[in-house]
C-alpha positions in Angstrom: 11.5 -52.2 146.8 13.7 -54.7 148.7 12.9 -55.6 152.2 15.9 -56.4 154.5 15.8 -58.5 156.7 18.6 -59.9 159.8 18.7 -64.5 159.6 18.9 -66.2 162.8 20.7 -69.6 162.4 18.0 -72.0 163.4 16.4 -70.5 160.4 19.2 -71.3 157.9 19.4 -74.8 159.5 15.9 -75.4 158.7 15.9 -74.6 155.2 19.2 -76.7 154.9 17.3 -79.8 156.2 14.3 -78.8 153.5 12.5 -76.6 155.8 9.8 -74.0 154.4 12.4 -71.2 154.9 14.2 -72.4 151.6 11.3 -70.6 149.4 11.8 -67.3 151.3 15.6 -67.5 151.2 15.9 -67.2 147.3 12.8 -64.7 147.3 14.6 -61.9 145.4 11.5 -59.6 147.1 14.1 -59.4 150.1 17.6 -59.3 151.0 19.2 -61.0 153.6 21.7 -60.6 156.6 23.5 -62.4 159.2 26.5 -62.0 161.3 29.8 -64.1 161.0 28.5 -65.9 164.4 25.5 -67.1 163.0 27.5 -68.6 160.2 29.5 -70.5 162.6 26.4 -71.4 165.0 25.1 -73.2 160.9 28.8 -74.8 160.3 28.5 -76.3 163.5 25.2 -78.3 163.0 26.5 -79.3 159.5 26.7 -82.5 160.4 23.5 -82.8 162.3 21.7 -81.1 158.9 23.3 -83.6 156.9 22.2 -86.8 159.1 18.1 -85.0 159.5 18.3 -84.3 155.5 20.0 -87.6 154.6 22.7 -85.5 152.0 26.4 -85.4 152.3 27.7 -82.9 154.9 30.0 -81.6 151.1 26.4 -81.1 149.9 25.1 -79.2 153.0 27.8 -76.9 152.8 28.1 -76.2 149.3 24.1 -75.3 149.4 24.3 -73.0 152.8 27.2 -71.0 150.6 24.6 -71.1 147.8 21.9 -68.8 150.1 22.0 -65.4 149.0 22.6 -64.2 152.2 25.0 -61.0 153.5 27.3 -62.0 156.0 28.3 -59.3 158.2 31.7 -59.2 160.6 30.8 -57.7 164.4 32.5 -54.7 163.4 30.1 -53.8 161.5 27.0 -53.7 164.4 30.0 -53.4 167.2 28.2 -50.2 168.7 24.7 -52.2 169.3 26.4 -55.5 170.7 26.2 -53.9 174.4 22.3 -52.8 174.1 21.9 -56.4 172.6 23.7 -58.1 175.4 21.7 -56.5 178.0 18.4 -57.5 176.3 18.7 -60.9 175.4 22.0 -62.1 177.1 20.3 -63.4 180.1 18.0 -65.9 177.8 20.2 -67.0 175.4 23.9 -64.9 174.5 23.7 -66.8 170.8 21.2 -64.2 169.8 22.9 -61.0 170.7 25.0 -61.0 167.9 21.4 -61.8 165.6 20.1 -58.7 168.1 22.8 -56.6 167.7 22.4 -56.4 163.9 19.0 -55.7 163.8 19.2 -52.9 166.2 22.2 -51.6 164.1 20.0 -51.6 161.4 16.7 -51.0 162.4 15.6 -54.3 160.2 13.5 -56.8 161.8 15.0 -60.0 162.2 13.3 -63.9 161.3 13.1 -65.9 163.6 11.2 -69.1 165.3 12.9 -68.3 168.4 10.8 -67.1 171.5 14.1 -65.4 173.3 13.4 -62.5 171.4 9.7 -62.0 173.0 11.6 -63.3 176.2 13.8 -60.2 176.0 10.6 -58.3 175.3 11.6 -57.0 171.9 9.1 -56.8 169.6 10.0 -56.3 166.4 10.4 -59.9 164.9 9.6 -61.9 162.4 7.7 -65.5 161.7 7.8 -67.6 158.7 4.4 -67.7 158.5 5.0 -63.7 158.4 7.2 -64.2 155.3 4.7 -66.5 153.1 
């Protein structure tokens, strides 16, 4: 049985600068998702990944596309993206997209990010979860 779960960026991020979340990404156990947002929110901090992990920002992105990771377009979770905003949009509008795909569906999503709890939803998940 695969377990699906929904990526929050600052989790990519971290396994791109050598973070524990690199073992769990390639754990076939589960399969992963993320929005076309959250890929930009990662191509963006490219550079920043590159100086913290002392690699070529070539390098950085050639590994990110290496993540066995689903990346899913807003159409997709489009019906859940107002539900999301009003939860979480107030704390931080970066994680609605993350939101709306986990309420689409019904997965839990990873995170290290304590705007979730914020937004009092409860259904999230740690790294330390995942190990």
């Amino acid at each position: 049985m695969t377990i699906e779960i929904v990526v929050d960026a600052k989790i990519i991020i971290s396994a791109l600068i050598g973070g524990s979340s690199r073992k769990i990404l390639f754990d076939h156990r589960f399969r992963f998702m993320t929005t076309k947002f959250t890929v930009g929110e990662v191509v963006k901090y490219i550079p920043e990944i590159s100086r913290k992990s002392n690699t070529d920002e070539k390098f950085v992105l050639e590994t990110f596309k290496l993540i066995p990771i689903e990346i899913l377009e807003e159409d997709y979770y489009i019906n859940n993206i107002e539900g999301a905003r009003k939860l979480i949009q107030d704390i931080d509008r970066k994680d609605v997209h993350i939101l709306a795909l986990a309420l689409e569906t019904e997965n839990y999503p990873w995170s290290e990010d304590k705007d979730f709890e914020k937004a009092g939803y409860k259904k999230l998940l740690k790294t330390k979860d995942l190990f």
